[in-house]
N, C-alpha and C positions, 0 to 999 in steps of 0.2 A: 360745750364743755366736754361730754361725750365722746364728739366725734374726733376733736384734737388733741383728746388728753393724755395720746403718746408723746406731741410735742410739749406738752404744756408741762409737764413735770417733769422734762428736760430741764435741767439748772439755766441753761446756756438759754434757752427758749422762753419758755414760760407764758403768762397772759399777755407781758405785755410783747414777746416775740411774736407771739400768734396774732395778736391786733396788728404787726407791721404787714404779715404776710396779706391779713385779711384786707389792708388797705393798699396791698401794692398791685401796679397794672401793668401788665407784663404781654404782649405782643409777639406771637410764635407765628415767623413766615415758613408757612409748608406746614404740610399734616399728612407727610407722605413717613418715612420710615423712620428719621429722625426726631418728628415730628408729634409721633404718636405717643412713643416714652415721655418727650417734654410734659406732651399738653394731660397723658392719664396722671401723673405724678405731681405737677401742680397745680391740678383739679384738686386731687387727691389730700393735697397737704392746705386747699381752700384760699388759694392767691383771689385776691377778692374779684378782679376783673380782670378775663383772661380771654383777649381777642388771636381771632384764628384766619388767616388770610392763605389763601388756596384757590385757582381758579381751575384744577385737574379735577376730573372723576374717578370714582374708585374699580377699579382694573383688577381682572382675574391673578394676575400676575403679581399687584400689591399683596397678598392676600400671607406670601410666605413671612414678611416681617413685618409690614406694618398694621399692629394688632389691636387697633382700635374697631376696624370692621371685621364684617364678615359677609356671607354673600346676598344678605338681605340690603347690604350696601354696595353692592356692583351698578356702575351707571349715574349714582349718586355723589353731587360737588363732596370733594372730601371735607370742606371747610363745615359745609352743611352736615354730614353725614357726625363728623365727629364733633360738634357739638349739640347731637341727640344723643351720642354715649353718652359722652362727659356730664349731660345734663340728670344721667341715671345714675350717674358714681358720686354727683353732689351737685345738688340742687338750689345750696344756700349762695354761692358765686354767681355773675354775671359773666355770663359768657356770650360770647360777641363775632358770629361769622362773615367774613368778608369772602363772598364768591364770587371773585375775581381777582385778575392777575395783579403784582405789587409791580407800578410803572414810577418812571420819575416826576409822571406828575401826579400820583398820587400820595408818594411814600411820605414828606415831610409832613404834611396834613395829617395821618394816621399815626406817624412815628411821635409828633409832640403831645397827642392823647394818653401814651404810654410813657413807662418809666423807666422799664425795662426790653430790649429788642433780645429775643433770640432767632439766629440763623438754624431752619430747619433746610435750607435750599440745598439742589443738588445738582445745580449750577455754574459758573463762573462769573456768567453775565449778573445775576441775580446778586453772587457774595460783591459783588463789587456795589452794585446799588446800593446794599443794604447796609454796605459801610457806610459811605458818601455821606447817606442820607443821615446814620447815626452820627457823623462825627459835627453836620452841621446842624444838627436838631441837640448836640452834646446829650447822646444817648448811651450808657454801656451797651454793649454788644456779647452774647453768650454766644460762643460759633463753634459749631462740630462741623465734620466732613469725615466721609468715609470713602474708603476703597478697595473690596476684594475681602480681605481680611483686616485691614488695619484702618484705625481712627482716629481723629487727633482732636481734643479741644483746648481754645482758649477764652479770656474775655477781653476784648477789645476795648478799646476809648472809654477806659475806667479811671476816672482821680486824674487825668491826665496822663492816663497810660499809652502805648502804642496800641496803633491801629493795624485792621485786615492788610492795609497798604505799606504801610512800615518792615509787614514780612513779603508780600508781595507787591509791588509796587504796581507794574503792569498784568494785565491780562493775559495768557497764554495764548499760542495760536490757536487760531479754530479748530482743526483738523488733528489737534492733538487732545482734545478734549474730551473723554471717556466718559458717563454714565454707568450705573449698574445694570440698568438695559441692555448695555452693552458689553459689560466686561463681569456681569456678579456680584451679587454679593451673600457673607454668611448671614442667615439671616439676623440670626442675634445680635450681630455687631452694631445695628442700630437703637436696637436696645439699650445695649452699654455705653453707648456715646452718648446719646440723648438722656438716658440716667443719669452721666455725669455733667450736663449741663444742666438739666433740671436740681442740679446739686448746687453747680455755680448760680443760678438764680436765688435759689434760698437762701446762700452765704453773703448774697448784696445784701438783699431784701433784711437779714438780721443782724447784718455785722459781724459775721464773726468769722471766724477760721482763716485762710489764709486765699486771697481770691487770686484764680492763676491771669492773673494782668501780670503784662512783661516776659511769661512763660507760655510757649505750648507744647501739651501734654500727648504726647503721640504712645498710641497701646497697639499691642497686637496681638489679636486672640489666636492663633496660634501656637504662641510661647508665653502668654499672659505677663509678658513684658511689659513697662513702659520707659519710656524716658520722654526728659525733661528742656528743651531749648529755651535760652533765653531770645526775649527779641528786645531791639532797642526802639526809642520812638523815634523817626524821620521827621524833623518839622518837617522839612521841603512836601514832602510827598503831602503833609496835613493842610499847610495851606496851599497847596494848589486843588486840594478840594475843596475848602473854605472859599476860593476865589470863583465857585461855580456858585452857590448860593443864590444868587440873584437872577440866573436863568436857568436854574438847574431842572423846573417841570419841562426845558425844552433837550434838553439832552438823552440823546439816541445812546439805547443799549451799546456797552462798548464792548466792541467783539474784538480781537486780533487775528485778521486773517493776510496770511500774506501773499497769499494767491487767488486771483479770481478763479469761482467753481460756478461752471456753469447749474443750474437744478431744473427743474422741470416740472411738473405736475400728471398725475397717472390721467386725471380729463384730459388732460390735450394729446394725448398719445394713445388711448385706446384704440382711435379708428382708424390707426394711424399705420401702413405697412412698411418696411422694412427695418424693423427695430429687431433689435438685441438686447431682452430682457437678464440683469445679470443677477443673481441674488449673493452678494458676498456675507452673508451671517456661515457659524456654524451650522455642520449638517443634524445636531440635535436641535435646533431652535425654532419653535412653534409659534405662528402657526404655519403651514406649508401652503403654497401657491397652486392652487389646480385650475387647469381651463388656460392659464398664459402658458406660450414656451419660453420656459427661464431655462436660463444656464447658470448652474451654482458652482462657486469658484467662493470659498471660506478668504475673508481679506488674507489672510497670512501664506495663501498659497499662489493669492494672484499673479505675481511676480514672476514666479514658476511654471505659468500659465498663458501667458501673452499670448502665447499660440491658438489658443480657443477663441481668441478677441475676434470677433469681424472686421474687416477693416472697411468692408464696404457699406456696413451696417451703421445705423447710428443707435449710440452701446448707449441703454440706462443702466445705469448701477440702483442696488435699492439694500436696506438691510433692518434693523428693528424701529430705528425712529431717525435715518438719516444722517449721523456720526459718521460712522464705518464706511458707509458708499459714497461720503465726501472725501475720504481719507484715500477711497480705493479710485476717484477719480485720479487728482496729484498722482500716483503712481502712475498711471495710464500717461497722463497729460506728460511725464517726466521720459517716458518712452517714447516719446512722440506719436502715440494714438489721439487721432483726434476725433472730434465731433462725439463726445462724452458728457452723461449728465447724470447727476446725483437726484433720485426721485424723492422730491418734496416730501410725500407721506411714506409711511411705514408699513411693514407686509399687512397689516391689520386692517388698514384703511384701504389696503391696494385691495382688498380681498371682498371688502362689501364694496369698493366700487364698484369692483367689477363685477359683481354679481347681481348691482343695478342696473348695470351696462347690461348684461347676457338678457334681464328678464326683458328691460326693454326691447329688444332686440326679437326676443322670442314674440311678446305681444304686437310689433310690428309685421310681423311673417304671419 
């Protein structure tokens, strides 16, 4: 009583709104930025069972927005890490970590345990499963996505509302796919988005207010604007994911790429002489490559650059997690440079490789 009795003498709420919350099961995929406002706020308001699915660690880099850790959390599954907070901010819920990744052959199995699905992903591949999956388990869907500065949420396949698919039908190309790894973000913007779907969670959960099904709600914290779209349902697009059901744990992540890129891996090329290491990130982005000869070329100035390309070299591209140096391949490939490859890992793996590679190397001599 105590602890709820801000909601509880809410008219709109009361004992018996607070017994729904405390009975409702609510399923937050990701515990990265989006993720962390969801799951601190409906700890917080005591949703009785509140599973946490995540199979990333927690990275110096998480550290500016998503505020559930701190650095005693670096190295640590986030799904684990943040259900040791959550377990400090309230202890009367069940809460439930899955450390590992959300696959199709896992999701329907975890998705009918719950009542409620929200979209913490930062993804394409992932908001596409996590529809699929709700519309055939008839799951609502709370879905945020950020970018840069701006946010957008909806709730999906609610009362027979429209779906993720209804506004987007297909996947995007590969190569045009951004991350905040890649591109920013403010940090608070995941705050306010994730607030506001931990908001649409509570308005199922009690009935009340007005649930943005059929709408989404696009803001942007730099004008503290928002505005409003409507979206219509598609059957088409509903039942042809309806028609996947029956083998849907065999369906491969769908990706849209319309160009074959070649990749590669930094082990098979260490020992390897005549390569042209290329690093297209920004020249402020951390961490910096020492001991390889790279040639840094920012992707937006590559173009302008062709000239630096080796032609007789075979060129890897690399940049914070692999986006941007598939992005910067296509360019090359579209100039007819050939024999290009996009390096599998990112400056951070390339950089303890290699520095496995060097000690080896020393211990050999």
């Amino acid at each position: 009583m105590s602890r709820y009795n801000r909601h509880i003498i809410l008219s709109e709420i009361g004992q018996l709104g607070q017994d729904k919350i405390s009975n409702a099961k609510v399923l937050v995929i990701g515990a990265g930025g989006l993720g962390c406002p969801i799951l601190l706020y409906l700890t917080a308001a005591g949703i009785g069972t509140l599973g946490i699915i995540d199979f990333d660690v927690v990275d110096i880099t998480n550290l500016q927005r998503q505020v559930l850790y701190g650095k005693s959390s670096l190295g640590v599954n986030k799904a684990i890490a943040a259900k040791a907070r959550l377990e400090d901010l309230n202890d009367s819920i069940s809460i439930i970590a899955y450390a590992e990744q959300l696959t199709y052959k896992n999701a329907i199995a975890l998705f009918n345990e719950y009542d409620i699905i929200v979209d913490g992903s930062d993804n394409f591949e992932t908001r596409y499963l996590v529809n699929d999956a709700a519309i055939i388990t008839n799951k609502p869907l709370v879905f945020g996505a950020i970018y840069k500065f701006e946010g957008q949420v909806s709730v999906f396949n609610y009362n027979n509302g429209p779906t993720y698919r209804c506004l987007f039908p297909n996947t995007p190309a590969q190569d045009n796919i951004p991350n905040c790894s890649e591109i920013g973000v403010l940090g608070v913007l995941p705050g306010i988005i994730g607030s506001m779907q931990a908001n649409e969670v509570l308005k199922i959960v009690l009935g009340i207010g007005n649930i943005l099904s059929g709408h989404i709600l696009c803001y942007n914290a730099l004008t503290c604007k928002t505005s409003t779209l409507k979206i219509k349902r598609n059957e088409t697009a509903i039942s042809k994911v309806l028609k996947t059901e029956e083998n849907f744990h065999n369906t491969k992540m769908e990706v849209n790429c319309e160009t074959e890129i070649n990749t590669i891996s930094i082990h098979d090329i260490l020992t390897k002489d005549n390569i042209q290491f290329i690093d297209v990130r920004e020249a402020h982005e951390l961490p910096k490559i020492e001991g390889l000869n790279v040639k840094a070329i920012p992707l937006g100035d590559l173009e302008n650059n062709l000239h630096e390309i080796s032609t007789a070299k075979k060129k890897v591209l690399f940049c914070q997690s692999g986006i941007r140096s598939k992005r910067a391949v296509l360019i090359l490939q579209r100039a007819n440079i050939t024999n290009c490859f996009s390096l599998k890992e990112g400056a951070k793996e390339i950089i303890d490789t290699y520095k496995v590679f060097k000690t080896a190397q020393k211990n050999e001599s």
